[in-house]
C-alpha positions as a LaTeX table, in Angstrom:
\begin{tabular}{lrrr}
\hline
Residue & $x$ (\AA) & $y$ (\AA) & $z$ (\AA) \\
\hline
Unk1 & 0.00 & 0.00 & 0.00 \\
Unk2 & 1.21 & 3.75 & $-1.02$ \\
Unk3 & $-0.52$ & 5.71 & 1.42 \\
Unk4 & 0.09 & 9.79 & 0.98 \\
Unk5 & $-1.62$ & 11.79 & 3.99 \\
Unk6 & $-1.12$ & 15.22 & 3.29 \\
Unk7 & $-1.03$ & 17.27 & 6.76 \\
Unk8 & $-1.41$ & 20.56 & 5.79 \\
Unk9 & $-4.56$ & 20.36 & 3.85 \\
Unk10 & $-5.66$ & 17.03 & 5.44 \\
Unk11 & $-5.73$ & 15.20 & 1.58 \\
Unk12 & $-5.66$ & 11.31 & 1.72 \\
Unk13 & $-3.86$ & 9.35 & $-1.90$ \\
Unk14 & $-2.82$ & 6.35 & $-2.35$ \\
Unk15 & $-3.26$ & 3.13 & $-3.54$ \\
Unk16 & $-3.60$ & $-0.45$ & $-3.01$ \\
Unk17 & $-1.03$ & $-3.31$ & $-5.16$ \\
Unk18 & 0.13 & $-6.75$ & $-4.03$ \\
Unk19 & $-2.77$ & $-8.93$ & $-2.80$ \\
Unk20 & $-2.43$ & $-12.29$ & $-1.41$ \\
Unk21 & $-4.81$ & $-14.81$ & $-0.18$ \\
Unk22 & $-4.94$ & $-16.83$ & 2.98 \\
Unk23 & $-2.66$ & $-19.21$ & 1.70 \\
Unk24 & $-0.14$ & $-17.19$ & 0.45 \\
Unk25 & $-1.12$ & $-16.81$ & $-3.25$ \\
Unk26 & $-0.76$ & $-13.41$ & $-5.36$ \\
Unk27 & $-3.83$ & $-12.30$ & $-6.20$ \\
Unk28 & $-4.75$ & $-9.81$ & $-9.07$ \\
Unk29 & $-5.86$ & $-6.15$ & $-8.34$ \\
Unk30 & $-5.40$ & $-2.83$ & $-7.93$ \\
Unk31 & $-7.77$ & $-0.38$ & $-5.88$ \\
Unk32 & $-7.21$ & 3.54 & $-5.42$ \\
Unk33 & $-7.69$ & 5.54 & $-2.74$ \\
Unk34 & $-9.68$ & 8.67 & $-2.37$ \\
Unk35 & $-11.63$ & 11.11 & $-1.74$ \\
Unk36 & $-9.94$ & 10.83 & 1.76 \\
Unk37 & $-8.99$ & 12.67 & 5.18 \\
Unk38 & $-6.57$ & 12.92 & 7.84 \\
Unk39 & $-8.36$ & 14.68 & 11.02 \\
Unk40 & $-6.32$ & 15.77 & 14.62 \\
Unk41 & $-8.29$ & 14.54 & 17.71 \\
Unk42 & $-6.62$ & 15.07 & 20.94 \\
Unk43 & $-5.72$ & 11.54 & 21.32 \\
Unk44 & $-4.08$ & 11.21 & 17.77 \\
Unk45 & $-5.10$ & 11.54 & 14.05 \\
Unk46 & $-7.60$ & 9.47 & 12.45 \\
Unk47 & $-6.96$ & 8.81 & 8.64 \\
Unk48 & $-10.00$ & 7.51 & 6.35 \\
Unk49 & $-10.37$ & 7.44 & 2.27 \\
Unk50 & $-12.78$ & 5.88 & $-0.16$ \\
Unk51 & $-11.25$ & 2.76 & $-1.62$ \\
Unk52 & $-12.19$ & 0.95 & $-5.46$ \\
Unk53 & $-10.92$ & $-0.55$ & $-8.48$ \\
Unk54 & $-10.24$ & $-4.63$ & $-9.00$ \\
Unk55 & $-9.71$ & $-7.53$ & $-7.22$ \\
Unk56 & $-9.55$ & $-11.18$ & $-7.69$ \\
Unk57 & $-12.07$ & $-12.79$ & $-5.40$ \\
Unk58 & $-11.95$ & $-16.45$ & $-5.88$ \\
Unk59 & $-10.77$ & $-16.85$ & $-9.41$ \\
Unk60 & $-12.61$ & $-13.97$ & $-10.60$ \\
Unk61 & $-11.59$ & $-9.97$ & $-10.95$ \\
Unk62 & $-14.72$ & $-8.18$ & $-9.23$ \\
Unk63 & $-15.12$ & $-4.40$ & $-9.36$ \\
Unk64 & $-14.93$ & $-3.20$ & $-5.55$ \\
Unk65 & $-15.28$ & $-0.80$ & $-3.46$ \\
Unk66 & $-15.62$ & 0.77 & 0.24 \\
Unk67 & $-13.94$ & 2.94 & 2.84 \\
Unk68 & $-10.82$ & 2.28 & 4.75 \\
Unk69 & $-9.87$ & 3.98 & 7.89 \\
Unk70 & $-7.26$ & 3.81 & 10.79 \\
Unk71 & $-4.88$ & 5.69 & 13.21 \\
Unk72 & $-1.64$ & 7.15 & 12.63 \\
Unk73 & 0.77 & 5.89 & 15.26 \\
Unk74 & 4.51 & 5.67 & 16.38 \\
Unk75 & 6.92 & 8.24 & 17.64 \\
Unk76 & 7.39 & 10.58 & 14.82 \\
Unk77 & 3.64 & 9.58 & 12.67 \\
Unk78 & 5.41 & 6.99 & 10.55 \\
Unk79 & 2.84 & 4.00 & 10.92 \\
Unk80 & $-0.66$ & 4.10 & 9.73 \\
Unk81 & $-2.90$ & 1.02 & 10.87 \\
Unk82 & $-6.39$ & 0.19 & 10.29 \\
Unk83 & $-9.33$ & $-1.64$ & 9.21 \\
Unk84 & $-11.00$ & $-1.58$ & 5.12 \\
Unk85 & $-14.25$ & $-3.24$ & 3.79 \\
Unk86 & $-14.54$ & $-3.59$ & 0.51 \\
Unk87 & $-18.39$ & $-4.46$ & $-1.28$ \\
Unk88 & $-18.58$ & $-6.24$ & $-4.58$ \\
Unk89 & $-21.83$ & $-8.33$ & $-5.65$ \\
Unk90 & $-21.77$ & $-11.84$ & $-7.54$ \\
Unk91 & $-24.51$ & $-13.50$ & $-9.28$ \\
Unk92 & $-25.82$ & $-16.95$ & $-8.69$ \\
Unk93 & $-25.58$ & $-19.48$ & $-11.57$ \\
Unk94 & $-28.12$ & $-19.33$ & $-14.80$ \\
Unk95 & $-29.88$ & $-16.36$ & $-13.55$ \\
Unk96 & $-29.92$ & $-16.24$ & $-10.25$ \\
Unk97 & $-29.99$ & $-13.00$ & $-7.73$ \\
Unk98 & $-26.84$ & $-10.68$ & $-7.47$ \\
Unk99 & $-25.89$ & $-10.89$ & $-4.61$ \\
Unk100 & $-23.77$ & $-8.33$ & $-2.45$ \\
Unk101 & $-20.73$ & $-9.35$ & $-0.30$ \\
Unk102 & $-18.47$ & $-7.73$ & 2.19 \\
Unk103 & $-14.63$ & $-8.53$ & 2.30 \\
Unk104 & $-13.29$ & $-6.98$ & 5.87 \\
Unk105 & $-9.25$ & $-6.60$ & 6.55 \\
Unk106 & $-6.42$ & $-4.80$ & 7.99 \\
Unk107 & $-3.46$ & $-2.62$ & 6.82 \\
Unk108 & $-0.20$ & $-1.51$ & 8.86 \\
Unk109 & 1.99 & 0.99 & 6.18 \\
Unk110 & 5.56 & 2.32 & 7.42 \\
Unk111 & 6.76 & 5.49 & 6.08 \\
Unk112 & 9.95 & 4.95 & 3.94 \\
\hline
\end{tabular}
């Protein structure tokens, strides 16, 4: 994950490469973040963005998307770590219902 928070103006960028599943195998995609925010509480900063683009979900790419959001951390701000869900919808066999489905996970990014 690229993650750019912008401090000044409060701007969240990024995005989202190198997917693996449970078992260790890459997995195709790509998502982007936007539309996204960095806001000062008194007990830290909060850091939240829209997330979308594709991902491979079981064999298939599936268009996604959802909201990520987390907590900057460490000493100096140079650890961001948090939760995303991501929404995509698959269709039953012959012509079944489409059905919508929630992926949940976490992120930890380091500056470099």
């Amino acid at each position: 994950m690229t993650m750019g928070v912008d401090f000044d103006t409060g701007d969240v960028t990024g995005e989202v490469v190198d997917f693996y599943s449970r078992d260790g195998e890459a997995l195709d995609g790509a998502l982007t973040l936007s539309n996204g925010a960095a806001f000062a509480f008194a007990d830290g900063v909060f850091v939240g963005a829209e997330v979308s683009g594709d991902l491979e979900i079981y064999g298939e790419v599936k268009d996604v998307e959802g909201i990520l959001g987390g907590g900057v951390a460490g000493d100096s701000g140079e650890i961001v770590a948090g939760l995303v869900e991501l929404d995509y919808d698959w269709q039953l066999p012959g012509d079944g219902p489409i059905i919508t489905s929630t992926l949940e996970g976490g992120f930890i990014v380091e500056r470099q």
